[in-house]
C-alpha positions in Angstrom: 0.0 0.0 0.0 1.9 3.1 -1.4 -0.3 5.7 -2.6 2.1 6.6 -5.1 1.9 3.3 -6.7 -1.6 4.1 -7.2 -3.1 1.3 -5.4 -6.4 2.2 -4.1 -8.4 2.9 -0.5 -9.0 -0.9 -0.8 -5.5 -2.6 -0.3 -4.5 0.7 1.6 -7.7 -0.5 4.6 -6.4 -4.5 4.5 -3.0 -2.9 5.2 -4.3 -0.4 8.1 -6.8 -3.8 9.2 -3.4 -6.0 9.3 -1.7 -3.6 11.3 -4.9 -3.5 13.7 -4.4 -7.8 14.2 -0.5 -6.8 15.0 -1.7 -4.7 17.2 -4.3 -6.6 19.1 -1.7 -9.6 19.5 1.0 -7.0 21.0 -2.0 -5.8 23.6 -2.6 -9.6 24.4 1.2 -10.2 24.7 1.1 -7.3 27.5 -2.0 -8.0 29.2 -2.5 -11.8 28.7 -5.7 -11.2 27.3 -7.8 -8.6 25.1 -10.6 -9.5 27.8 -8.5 -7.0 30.1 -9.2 -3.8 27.3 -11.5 -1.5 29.1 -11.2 0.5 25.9 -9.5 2.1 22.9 -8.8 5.3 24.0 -6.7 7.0 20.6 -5.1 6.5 18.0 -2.5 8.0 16.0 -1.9 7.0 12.4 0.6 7.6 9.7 0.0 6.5 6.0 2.4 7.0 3.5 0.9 8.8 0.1 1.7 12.0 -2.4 1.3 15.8 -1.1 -2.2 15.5 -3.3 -3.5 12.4 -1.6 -6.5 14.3 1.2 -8.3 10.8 1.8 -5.6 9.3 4.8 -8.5 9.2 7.1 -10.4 6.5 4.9 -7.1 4.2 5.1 -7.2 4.1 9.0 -10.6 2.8 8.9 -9.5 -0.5 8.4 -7.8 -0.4 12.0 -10.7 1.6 13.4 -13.1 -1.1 12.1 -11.2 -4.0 13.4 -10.7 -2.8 16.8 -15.1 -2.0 16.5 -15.3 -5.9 15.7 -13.0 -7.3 18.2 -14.4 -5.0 21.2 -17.7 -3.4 20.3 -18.2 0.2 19.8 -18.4 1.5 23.1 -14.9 -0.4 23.8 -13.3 -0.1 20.4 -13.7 3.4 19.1 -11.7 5.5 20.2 -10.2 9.0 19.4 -8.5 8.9 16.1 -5.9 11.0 13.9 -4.2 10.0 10.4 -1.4 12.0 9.2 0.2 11.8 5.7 4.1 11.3 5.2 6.2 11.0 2.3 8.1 7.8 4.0 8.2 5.3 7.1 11.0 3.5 8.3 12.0 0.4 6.7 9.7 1.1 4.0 6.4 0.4 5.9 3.4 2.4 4.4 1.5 2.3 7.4 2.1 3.0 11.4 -0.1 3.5 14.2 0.4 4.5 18.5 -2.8 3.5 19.8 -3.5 4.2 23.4 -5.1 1.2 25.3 -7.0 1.4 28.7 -6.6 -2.2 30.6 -8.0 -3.3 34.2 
């Protein structure tokens, strides 16, 4: 998913929704289990695309939406901001910080 490849909102959300499951297994890794999430409390996205690209907030739906399935609305949606950038390190197109809330 590189915007300047011209690939399309589609592959650009399975790339934000793959982030989302990395996500949710680092969460589980810390906590022992997603059953401890109280709730999504933000998150911060960065997607890599051209200066003319003004649709980065579509791309993070993919995470937004995942993190809805897993926990619900009430639990999984959170604050949310998506920021475009010329480049990522090691050539990743997409990166989030979310903020988690645990018991």
């Amino acid at each position: 998913m590189v915007h300047r490849a011209v690939k399309g909102l589609r592959d650009d959300d399975q790339a934000a929704r793959r982030t989302g499951l990395n996500v949710l297994g680092g969460i589980r890794q810390a906590v022992g289990s997603l059953d401890r999430v109280k709730g999504i409390v933000r998150s911060l996205n960065f997607v890599v695309c051209t200066p003319e690209f003004e649709e980065v907030h579509k791309v993070s739906s993919g995470l937004s939406d995942l993190f809805v399935e897993v926990f619900g609305r009430e639990r999984g949606l959170g604050g949310r901001a998506t920021i475009g950038v010329m480049a990522l390190a090691n050539g990743v197109c997409f990166e989030t910080w979310v903020t988690v809330e645990v018991e």
